[in-house]
C-alpha positions as CSV (number, residue, x, y, z in Angstrom):
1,X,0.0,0.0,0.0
2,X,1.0,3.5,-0.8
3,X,1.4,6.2,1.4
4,X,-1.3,8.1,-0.6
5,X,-3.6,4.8,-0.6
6,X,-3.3,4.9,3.5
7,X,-3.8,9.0,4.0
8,X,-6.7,8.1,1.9
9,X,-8.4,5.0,3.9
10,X,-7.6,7.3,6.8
11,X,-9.2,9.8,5.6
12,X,-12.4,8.0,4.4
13,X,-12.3,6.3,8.4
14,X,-12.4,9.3,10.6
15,X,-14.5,11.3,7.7
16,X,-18.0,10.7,9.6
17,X,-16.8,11.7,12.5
18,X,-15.4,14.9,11.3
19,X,-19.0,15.8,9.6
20,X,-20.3,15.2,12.5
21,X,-18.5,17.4,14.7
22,X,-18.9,20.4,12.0
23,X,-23.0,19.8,12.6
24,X,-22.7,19.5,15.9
25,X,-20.0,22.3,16.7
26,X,-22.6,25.0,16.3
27,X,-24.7,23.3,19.5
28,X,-21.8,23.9,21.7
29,X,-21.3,27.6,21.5
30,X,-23.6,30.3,23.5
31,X,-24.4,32.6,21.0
32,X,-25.7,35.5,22.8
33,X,-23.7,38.3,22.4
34,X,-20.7,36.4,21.4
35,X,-20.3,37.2,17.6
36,X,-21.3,41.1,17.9
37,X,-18.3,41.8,19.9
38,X,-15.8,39.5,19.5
39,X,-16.3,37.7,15.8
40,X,-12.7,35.8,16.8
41,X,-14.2,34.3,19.7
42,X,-16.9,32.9,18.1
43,X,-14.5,31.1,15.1
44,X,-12.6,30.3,18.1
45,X,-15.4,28.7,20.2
46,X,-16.5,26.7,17.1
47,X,-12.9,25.5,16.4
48,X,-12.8,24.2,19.7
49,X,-16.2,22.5,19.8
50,X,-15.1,20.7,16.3
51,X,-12.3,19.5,17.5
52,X,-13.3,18.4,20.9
53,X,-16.1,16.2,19.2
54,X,-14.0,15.3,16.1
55,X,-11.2,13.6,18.8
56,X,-14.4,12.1,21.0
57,X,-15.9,11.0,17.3
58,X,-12.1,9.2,16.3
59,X,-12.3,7.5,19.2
60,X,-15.9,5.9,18.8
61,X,-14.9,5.0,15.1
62,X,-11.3,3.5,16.2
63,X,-13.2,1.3,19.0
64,X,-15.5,0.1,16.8
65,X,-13.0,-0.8,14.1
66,X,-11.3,-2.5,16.7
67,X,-14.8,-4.4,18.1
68,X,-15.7,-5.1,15.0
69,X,-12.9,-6.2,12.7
70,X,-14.6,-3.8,9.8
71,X,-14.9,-0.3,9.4
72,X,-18.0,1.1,8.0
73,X,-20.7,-1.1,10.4
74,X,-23.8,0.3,11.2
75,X,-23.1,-0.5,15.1
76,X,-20.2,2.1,15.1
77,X,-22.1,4.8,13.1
78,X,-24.8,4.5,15.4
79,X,-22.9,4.8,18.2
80,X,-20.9,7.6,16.8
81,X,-24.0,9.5,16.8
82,X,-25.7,8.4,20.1
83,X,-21.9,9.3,21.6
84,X,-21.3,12.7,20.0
85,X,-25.5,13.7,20.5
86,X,-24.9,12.7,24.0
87,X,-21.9,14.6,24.4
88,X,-23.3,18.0,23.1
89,X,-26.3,17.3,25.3
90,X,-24.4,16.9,28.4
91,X,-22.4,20.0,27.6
92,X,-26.0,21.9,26.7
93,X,-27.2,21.1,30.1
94,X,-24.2,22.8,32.0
């Protein structure tokens, strides 16, 4: 395999996860106030929500390759989004 063929499954493995985070991202910032006066901390707060659930997402995927034996099972998808859902909730409720 070439290193372009590997960058590529990699890519294609943690790609869900990544989507997912950019949907989700938006959830975790308090909006009130925060883009009128400071536009940088609003980019910064999503950044941070993105990546926060992009590593939580990475992991969910990378245990269920590991579970599984297969990438791309239903199981793990679900579970990506019950995990990541769960995880905005939780940070929501704060």
């Amino acid at each position: 395999m070439s290193i372009l063929a590997a960058l590529m499954h990699g890519l294609h493995l943690f790609l869900p996860a990544w989507g997912m985070a950019a949907l989700l991202a938006p959830a975790l910032v308090r909006w009130r106030g925060v883009g009128k006066r400071r536009p940088r901390a609003l980019w910064a707060s999503l950044l941070l929500g993105w990546c926060g659930l992009s590593m939580l997402g990475m992991a969910v995927l990378l245990l269920g390759l590991w579970w599984s034996g297969r990438d791309g099972r239903m199981l793990t998808y679900t579970a990506l989004v019950l995990v990541q859902g769960t995880a905005v909730m939780l940070w929501r409720s704060r």
